[in-house]
N, C-alpha and C positions, 0 to 999 in steps of 0.2 A: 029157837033161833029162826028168823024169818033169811028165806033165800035171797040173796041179793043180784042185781040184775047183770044177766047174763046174754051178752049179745055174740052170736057170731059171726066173727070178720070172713073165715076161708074153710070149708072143710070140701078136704080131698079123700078119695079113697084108692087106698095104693092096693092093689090084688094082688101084686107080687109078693110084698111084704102079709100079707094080710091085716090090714090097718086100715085104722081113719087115723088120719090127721087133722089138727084143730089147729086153726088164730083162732084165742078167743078174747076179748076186756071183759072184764069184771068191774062191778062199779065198788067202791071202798068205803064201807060205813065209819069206820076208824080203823085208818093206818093199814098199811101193807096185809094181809092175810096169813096166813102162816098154811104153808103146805098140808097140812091134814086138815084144815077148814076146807082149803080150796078141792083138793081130792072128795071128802064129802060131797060137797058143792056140784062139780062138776059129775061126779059119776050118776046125781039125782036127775041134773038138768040133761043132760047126755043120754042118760037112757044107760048106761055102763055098769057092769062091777068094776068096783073100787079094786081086783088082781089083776084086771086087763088096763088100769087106766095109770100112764104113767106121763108127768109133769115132765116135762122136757125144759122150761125154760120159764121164769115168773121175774117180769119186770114191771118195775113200779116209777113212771119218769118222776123229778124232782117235782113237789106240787102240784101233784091230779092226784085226785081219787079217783083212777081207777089201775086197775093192774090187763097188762096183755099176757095172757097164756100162751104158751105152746106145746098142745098135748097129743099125746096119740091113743088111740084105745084098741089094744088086738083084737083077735076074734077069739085068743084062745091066752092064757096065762104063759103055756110049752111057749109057744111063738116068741112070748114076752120076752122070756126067759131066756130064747135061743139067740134074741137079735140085737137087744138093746145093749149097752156097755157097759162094764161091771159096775163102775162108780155114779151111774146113775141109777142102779139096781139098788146100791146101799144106799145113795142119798134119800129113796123110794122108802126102802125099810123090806126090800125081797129079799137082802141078801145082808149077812152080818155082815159087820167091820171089823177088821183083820184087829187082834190085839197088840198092843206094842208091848216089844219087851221080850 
């Protein structure tokens, strides 16, 4: 699988949080990307592990190819884990999903 081109719009570094913050676009070889493509992706081009890097937000406008990210990558997995909010921890795959029933 060849990397597909990754531009960065904004990256901030929060020291309070201990974070980077990403904009990123992603350009779209076919169709929308599917979260563990782009986590791959990004943690190669980033420079990241894939425990510190977590997908905050993946929009795809009607009729582009390309997709805008919004990611953070901690310094530390603890961090991750202590600040982010549960339901984006499960939609990650850090944390199981409650069974029903």
């Amino acid at each position: 699988m060849s990397l597909p081109e990754v531009r960065v719009v904004e990256r901030r570094r929060n020291e309070l949080l201990k974070r980077v913050e990403y904009v990123l676009e992603v350009a779209n070889q076919s169709g929308t990307p599917s979260r563990a493509d782009l986590r791959k992706v990004l943690s190669t081009v980033l420079d990241a592990k894939e425990d510190n890097l977590v997908l905050v937000k993946v929009l795809t406008p009607a009729g582009r190819n390309w997709t805008r990210v919004i990611a953070r990558v901690y310094d530390s997995r603890e961090q991750l884990m202590r600040i982010e909010p549960k339901y984006l921890l499960m939609r990650e795959g850090f944390l199981e999903r409650p069974k029903k029933g």
